[in-house]
N, C-alpha and C positions, 0 to 999 in steps of 0.2 A: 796756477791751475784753475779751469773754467772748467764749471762742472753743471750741467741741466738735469736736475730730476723730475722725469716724466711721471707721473702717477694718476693714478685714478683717484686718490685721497691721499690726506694730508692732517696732521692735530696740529691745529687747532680748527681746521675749515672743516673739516668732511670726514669721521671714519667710521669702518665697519668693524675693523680688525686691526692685526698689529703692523699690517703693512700701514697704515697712518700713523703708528708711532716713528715706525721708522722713517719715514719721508721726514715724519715732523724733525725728528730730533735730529738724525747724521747728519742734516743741510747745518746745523747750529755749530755741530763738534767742527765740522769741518770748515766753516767761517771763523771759527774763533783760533783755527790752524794760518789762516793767512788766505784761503782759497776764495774765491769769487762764484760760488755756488748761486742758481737761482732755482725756483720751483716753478711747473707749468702743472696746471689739472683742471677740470671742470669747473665750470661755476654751477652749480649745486643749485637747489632752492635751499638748502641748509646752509649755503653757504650767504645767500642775500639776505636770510634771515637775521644773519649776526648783526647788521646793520651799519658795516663801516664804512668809511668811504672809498671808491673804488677811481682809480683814473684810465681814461683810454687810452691804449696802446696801437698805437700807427690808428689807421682809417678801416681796420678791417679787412679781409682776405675771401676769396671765391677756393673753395676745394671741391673738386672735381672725385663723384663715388660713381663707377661706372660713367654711366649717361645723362648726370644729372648734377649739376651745378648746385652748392649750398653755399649761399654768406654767411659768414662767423663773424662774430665782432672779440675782439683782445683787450683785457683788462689788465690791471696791476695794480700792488701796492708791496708796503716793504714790511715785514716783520718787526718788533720793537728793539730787535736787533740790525734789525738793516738789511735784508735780505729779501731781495726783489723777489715778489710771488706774480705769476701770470698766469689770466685767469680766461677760458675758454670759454665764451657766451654762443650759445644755440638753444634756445630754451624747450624747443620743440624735443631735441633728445634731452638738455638737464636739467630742465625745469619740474623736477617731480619730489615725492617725498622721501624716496627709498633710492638708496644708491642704483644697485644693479636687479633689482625686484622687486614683488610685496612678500607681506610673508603668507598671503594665501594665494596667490597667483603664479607665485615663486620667481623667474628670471622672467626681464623683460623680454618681448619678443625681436624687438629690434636691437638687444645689444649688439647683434654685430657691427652694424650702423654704428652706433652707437660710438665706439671705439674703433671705429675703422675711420669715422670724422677727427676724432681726439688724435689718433696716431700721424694722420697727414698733415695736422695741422701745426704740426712742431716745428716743424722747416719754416711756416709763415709767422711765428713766435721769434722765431730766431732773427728773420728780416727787419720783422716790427722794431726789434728792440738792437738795433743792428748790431747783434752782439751773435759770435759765433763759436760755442765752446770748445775746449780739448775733448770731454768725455759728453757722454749722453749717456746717464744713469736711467736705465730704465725699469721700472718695476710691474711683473705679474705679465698676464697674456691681456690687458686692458691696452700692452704697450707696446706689446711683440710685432706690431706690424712697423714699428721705426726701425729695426733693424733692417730686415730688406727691404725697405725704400731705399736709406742709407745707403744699402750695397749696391744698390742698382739702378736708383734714381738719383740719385744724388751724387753720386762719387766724381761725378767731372767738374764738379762747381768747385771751383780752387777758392773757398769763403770754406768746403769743408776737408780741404784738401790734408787737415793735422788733426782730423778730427776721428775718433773711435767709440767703441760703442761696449757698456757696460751693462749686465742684463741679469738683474737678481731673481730667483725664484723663491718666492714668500712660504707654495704649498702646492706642491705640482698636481693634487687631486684638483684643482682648478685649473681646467687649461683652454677655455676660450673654443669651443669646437665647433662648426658651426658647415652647414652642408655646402657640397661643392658647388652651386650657385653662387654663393658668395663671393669667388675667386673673382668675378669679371668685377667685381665692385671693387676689388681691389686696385685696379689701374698698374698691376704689375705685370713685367713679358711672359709670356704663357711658356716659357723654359723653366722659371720656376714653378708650375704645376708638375709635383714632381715630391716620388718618395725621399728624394734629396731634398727636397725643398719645403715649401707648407703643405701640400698632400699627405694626409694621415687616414688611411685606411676609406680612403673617396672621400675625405670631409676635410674642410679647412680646422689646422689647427693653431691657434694665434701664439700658442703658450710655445710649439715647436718655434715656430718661424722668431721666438727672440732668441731660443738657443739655437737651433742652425746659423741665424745671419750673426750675431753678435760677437764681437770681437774676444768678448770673455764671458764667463757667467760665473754667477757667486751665488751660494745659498745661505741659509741663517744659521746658520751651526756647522763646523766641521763632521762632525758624526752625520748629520743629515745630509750631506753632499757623496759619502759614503752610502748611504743607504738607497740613494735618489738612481742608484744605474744597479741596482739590483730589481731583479722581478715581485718581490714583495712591497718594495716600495715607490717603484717608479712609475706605475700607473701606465703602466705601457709605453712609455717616452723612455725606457731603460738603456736600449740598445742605442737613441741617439745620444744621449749623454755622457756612454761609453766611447762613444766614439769624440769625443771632446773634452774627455779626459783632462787632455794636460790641460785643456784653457776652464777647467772646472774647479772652484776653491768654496771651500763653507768658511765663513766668519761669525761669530757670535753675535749676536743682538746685544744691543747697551741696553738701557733704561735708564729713566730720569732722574739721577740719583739726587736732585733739588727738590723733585715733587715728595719720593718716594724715600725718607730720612727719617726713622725714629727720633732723630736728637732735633727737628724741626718742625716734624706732620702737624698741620695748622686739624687735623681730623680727630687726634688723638687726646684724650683726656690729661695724660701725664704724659711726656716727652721723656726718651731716655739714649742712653746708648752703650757700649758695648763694656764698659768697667763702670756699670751704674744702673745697672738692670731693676731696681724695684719699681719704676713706672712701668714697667711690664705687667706687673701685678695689679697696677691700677686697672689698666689695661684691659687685662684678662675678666676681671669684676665687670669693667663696664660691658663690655660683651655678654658675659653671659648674663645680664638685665638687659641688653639690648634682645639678644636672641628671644630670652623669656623663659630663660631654664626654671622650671618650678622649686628646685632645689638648690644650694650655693653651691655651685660646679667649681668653684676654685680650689677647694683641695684636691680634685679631681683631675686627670691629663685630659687638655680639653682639643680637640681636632677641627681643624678646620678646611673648608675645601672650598675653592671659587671656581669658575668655570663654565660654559657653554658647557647647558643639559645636554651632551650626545656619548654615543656608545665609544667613538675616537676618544674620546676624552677619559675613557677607562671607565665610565659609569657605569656599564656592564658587571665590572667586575664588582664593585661599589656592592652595587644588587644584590650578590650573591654571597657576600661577607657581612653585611649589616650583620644577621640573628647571632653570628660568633659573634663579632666585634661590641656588641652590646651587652654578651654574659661579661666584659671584660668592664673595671671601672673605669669608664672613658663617658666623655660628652661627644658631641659631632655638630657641628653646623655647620651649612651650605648655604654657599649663594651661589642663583644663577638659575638663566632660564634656556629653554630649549627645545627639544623632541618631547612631546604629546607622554609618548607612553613613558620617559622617564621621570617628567614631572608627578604620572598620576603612582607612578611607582616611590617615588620618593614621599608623595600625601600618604599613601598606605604606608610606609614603612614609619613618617612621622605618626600616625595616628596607634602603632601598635606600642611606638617606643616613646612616646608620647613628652616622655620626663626627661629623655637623654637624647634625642633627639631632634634636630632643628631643622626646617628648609624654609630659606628666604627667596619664594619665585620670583624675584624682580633683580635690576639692576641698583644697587645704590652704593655711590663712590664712598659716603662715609660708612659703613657696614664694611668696605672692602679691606678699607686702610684699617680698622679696627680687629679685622681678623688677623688680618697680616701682623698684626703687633698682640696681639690679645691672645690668639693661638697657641699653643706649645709643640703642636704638631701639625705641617701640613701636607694634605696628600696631592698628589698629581700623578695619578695611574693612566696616562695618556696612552693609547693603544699605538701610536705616532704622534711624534711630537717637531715641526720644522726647529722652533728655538726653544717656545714657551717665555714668560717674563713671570708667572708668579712664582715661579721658584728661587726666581733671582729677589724678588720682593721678599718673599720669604725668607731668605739667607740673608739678607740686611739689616732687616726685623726682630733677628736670633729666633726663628720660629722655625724649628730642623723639618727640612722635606723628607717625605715618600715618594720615592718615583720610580716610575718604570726607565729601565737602562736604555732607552732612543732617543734620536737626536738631540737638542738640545739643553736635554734633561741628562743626559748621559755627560756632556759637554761642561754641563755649571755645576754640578754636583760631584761627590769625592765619598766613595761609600766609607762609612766609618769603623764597619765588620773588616773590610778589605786592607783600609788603611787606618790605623786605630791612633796613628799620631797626626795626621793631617786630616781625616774624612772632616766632610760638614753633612752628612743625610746622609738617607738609607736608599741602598738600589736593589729592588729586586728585577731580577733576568730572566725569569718566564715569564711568559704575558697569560700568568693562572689566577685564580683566587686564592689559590692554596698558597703561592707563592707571594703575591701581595700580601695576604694577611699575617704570614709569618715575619715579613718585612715590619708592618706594625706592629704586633710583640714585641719584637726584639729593638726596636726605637721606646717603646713602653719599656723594657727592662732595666736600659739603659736611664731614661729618665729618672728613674727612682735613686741613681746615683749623681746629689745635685752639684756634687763638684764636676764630674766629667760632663756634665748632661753642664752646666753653665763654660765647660772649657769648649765643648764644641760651639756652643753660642757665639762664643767671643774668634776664634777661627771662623766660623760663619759670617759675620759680620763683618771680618776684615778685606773680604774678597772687594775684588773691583771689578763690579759692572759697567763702568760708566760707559758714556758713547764714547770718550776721548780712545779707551780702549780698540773701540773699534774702526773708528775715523783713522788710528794710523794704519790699521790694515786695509782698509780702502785707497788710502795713499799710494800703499804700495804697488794693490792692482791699478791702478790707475798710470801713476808711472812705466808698470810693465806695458803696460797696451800701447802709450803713448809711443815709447823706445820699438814694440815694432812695429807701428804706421809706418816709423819712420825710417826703419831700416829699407 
């Protein structure tokens, strides 16, 4: 199996989100399966920062956007596993500090360019490195224009004559839109200008055109692939996704269950695991001196929440439960930065709750992993959720989540009200305050009894996130698509 994943990012080069986990890691699961995976994406200025060595791939390629000719030059190198990575040099579009924006400017003006160069240029990666795969993994609307190339420009070149096209959607409220000008930049036959086609309401949509032309499409969660062709959730792409139904499948996101290991986290003060939980305690101590609780929060059930400051993310309702959730003996800290009005909302609510209380506005990797282990409670009231991974960190960690019942939050977790012999968390199923916070009491109730509150832990802990998990279901799609090219 010969597998290319196209991306806009990738971990360890370039990420913004969890779409870089994923490129990072499935190319690994699935090399260490037997398969001949590579990776193509931008070369970044984040990415020549890292300072490795890089080699050139062929002499370079001319791509044609409209009526204008750009040379690219093609790089590579292999992962420390062995996995050829291929690198897009144009420095004029990736030569900057911010993936796809700043954050007071917001998107660039020329992403369509932008990724209308990166999508053409796959076909001349392929040449370069005269290697020609089964599948073309593609991810998000940065990539959606390989599909109909593929269909339409490509299809007579017997080099991609076995060749099919895999098309994941990360988070369909991102979909690459961009005005109908754009279309002649494309270099595609004006039959495809068309509500069949990339035509989205008079404007180019890049995120349509991977589900349209794409041989299949996959999302990150089962439960989300469900949600994605209904009207609440599909962001007006509902009805075409409907219509692609059967070639439509959600899979669960893995994580890196090497990085992310109580019995190993190079982050954590006392290492534990799941029939040896007193480092947990340690744990929990060193947290709450990291946070700065003025008081010993360890007798205390202490809460913790990571996450991009946005209203999506259930902050909203956050809001509106702090003054109860604070008459209750709990702690709370947060990490994480984001939207203006919830950070200055979360300083007022730290400066009234002062003692119980925490907000950490920054990003910091050790603060993350020490919640995740130090925590006794974590929440995730995500208003929409495509996969999510702290909950999965969470439940590795023995640190029971709160979450709201979507995608795939609804997917990793097992309510424990519902199912009192298997649950690992708590779900509540209105997207209310009233409803969230009765969720947290009754995870508080529970707590206070530490044999079942440590038997959930230990069920918790046993699940399997890994990518290997998920890598065989990509297998499978993969072999599906292949079997009908070629029928």
């Amino acid at each position: 199996m010969q597998i290319l994943f196209c991306t806009s990012e990738a971990s360890p080069f370039a990420k913004t989100g969890g779409l870089a986990d994923v490129a990072g890691s499935l190319p690994e699961a699935l090399h260490e399966m037997g398969c001949d995976v590579r990776i193509f994406m931008p070369l970044y200025r984040c990415v020549r920062e890292m300072s490795f060595a890089l080699e050139p791939l062929g002499k370079g390629a001319t791509i044609a956007i409209g009526a204008h000719d750009y040379h690219v030059n093609l790089w590579q190198r292999r992962t420390p596993s062995g996995i050829p990575v291929y690198f897009l040099e144009k420095d004029e579009f990736y030569d900057r500090s911010f993936l796809y924006g700043t954050p007071v400017r917001g998107d660039y003006e020329d992403n369509a360019e932008r990724f209308i160069a990166f999508s053409l240029s796959v076909r001349h990666v392929c040449e370069a490195a005269g290697w020609f795969p089964s599948i073309f993994h593609l991810h998000d609307w940065q990539t959606g224009l390989v599909a109909p190339h593929f269909k339409t420009n490509w299809r007579y070149d017997p080099r991609f004559a076995r060749s099919a096209t895999v098309f994941t959607i990360h988070n369909i409220a991102y979909q690459g839109v961009f005005p109908a000008g754009f279309f002649p930049l494309l270099n595609l036959p004006p039959s495809e200008w068309s509500f069949q086609g990339i035509e989205y309401w008079g404007q180019c949509n890049f995120l349509k055109a991977g589900i349209t032309y794409s041989d299949f499409i996959t999302t990150v969660s089962p439960r989300y692939a469900r949600e994605i062709t209904t009207g609440d959730f599909g962001f007006g792409l509902e009805g075409v996704l409907k219509e692609r139904a059967k070639s439509l499948s959600g899979i669960l996101n893995g994580i890196d269950t090497k990085l992310w290991d109580p019995r190993t986290d190079r982050y954590l003060p006392s290492n534990y695991g799941s029939y040896e939980l007193s480092g947990k305690k340690t744990c929990k101590a060193a947290l709450c001196k990291l946070a700065g609780f003025a008081r010993d929060c360890r007798e205390f059930p202490l809460i913790g929440m990571i996450g991009r400051l946005a209203a999506q993310k259930g902050f909203d309702l956050l809001e509106k439960i702090v003054p109860e959730l604070m008459k209750l003996e709990v702690n709370l800290v947060i990490l994480g930065t984001g939207d203006a009005w919830i950070e200055e909302s979360l300083r007022a609510m730290q400066s009234r709750f002062a003692d119980r209380l925490k907000l950490a506005d920054r990003y910091d990797e050790q603060m993350a992993h020490l919640i995740e282990a130090g925590a006794d409670i974590f929440l995730m009231p995500s208003r929409y959720e495509p996969c999510g991974l702290n909950q999965m960190y969470s439940l590795r960690y023995g640190t029971i989540p709160v979450v709201h019942a979507t995608g795939g939050l609804d997917d990793s977790v097992i309510d424990v009200l519902r199912h009192p012999d298997s649950g690992t968390g708590f779900k509540f199923y209105e997207y209310t305050p009233r409803s969230f916070l009765e969720k947290i009491k009754s995870a508080l109730k529970l707590f206070g009894d530490r044999a079942k509150w440590e038997e959930i832990q230990r069920r918790a802990m046993a699940r399997d996130f890994s990518w290997a998990m998920s890598a065989k279901q990509y297998l499978g799609v993969y072999d599906k698509v292949i079997a009908q090219r070629r029928l």
